[in-house]
Phi, psi and omega in degrees: 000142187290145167257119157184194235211145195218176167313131168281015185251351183269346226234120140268193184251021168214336160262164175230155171232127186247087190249166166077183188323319170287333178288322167307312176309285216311294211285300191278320163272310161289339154066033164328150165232152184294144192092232261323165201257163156225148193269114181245128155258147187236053147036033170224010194116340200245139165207181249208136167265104179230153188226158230256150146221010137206152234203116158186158173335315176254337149216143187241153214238134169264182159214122185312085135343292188218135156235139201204153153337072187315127178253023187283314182289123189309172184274340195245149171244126178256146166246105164270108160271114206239085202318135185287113203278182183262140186071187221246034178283006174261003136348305175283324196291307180307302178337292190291341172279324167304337195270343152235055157108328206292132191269353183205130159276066172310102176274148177247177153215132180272176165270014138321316171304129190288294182289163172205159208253105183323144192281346201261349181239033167276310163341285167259024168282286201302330141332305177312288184324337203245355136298278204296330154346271175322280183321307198301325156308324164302277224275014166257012205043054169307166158240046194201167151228115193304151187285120143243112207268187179270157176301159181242142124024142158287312161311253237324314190279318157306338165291333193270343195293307166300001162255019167215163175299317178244101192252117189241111182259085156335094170222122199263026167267195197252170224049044191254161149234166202306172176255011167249350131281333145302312165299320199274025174265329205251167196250338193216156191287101168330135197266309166212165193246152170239155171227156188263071173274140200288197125267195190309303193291031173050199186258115173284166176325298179300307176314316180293290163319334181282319190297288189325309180306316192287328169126356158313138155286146177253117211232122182255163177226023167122186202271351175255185203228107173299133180280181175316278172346314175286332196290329200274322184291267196321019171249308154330291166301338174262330189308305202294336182273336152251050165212348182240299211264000000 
């Protein structure tokens, strides 16, 4: 069933209103009809049974079935900080972190990084990011679209360790503990998480050491050495099997 996602100021208590680029999707690409049924989220958790009772280009009018709790969302709100890899993988990376569970993406820069993001093309790099954001969000059935910012600082980033209950720094050096003994230490599901992931070349020494002081945990993530691209999912995949399933 088609999905998607509006304004909570569009949401009354027996209707929804669907404008812009989606009302457009229902009537010319999807070629909709009045009675048919659609899913709406009001990007806070809640989401909506609705059946189309008027149909146009700029907006389409619903009439509410059911409302009920979205059970797509984790118990935990995750943040990934995600160091800037090369070529275009955070593209892949933001997809697969929505699709698994993350409600915000942060790209940093680290001292590793090859690429860094021209300062006149930030705007619409992350405009890019927060599309694919949304989608990836529709076909997974999120009940939120997860959040993608503009970069931060490696200080910056290292600031944030105190806003959250579990802050976890992905590193394959030495003083890490494993990230299935960090989880299985906790009895409940964190409110909220940050997971740090590198780029291609990781993390320096001096870097790592700075995160622990600032209060990241230092988190191995087994015995191979994962690409960027990869570390978010498998980290991401073990939170949600030890807090969801």
């Amino acid at each position: 069933m088609p999905r998607f996602f509006i304004d909570k100021s569009d949401v009354t208590e027996s209707a929804v209103t669907v404008r812009g680029n989606d009302a457009r999707h229902i009537a010319r690409s999807l070629r909709m009809a009045v009675g048919d049924e659609i899913t709406v989220s009001d990007s806070s958790g809640y989401e909506y049974l609705c059946r189309l009772s008027k149909i146009r280009d700029e907006e389409c009018l619903a009439g509410i079935i059911k409302k009920e709790v979205s059970l797509t969302e984790p118990k935990c709100r995750i943040t990934l900080f995600m160091a800037y890899p090369k070529s275009d993988k955070l593209e892949l990376v933001v997809q697969k972190a929505v699709e698994l569970g993350a409600a915000a993406v942060v790209p940093f820069e680290s001292e590793r990084c090859i690429k860094r993001p021209k300062a006149d093309k930030q705007k619409e790099k992350t405009e890019r990011l927060s599309r694919i954001a949304e989608e990836a969000a529709k076909q997974c059935g999120r009940g939120i679209i997860p959040t993608v910012s503009l970069p931060i600082s490696y200080g910056e980033l290292l600031a944030s360790a105190k806003d959250f209950d579990l802050a976890l720094f992905c590193y394959e050096g030495e003083g890490t503990e494993s990230v299935k003994a960090v989880l299985e230490k906790r009895d409940a599901a964190p409110e909220k998480i940050a997971v740090v992931v590198g780029c291609e070349g990781g993390f320096s020494k001096e870097e790592a050491k700075m995160a622990a002081e600032a209060g990241f945990i230092m988190t191995g993530l087994g015995r191979r050495i994962l690409r960027c691209e990869t570390a978010p999912d498998f980290i991401l995949s073990a939170i949600s099997y030890r807090f969801e399933l």
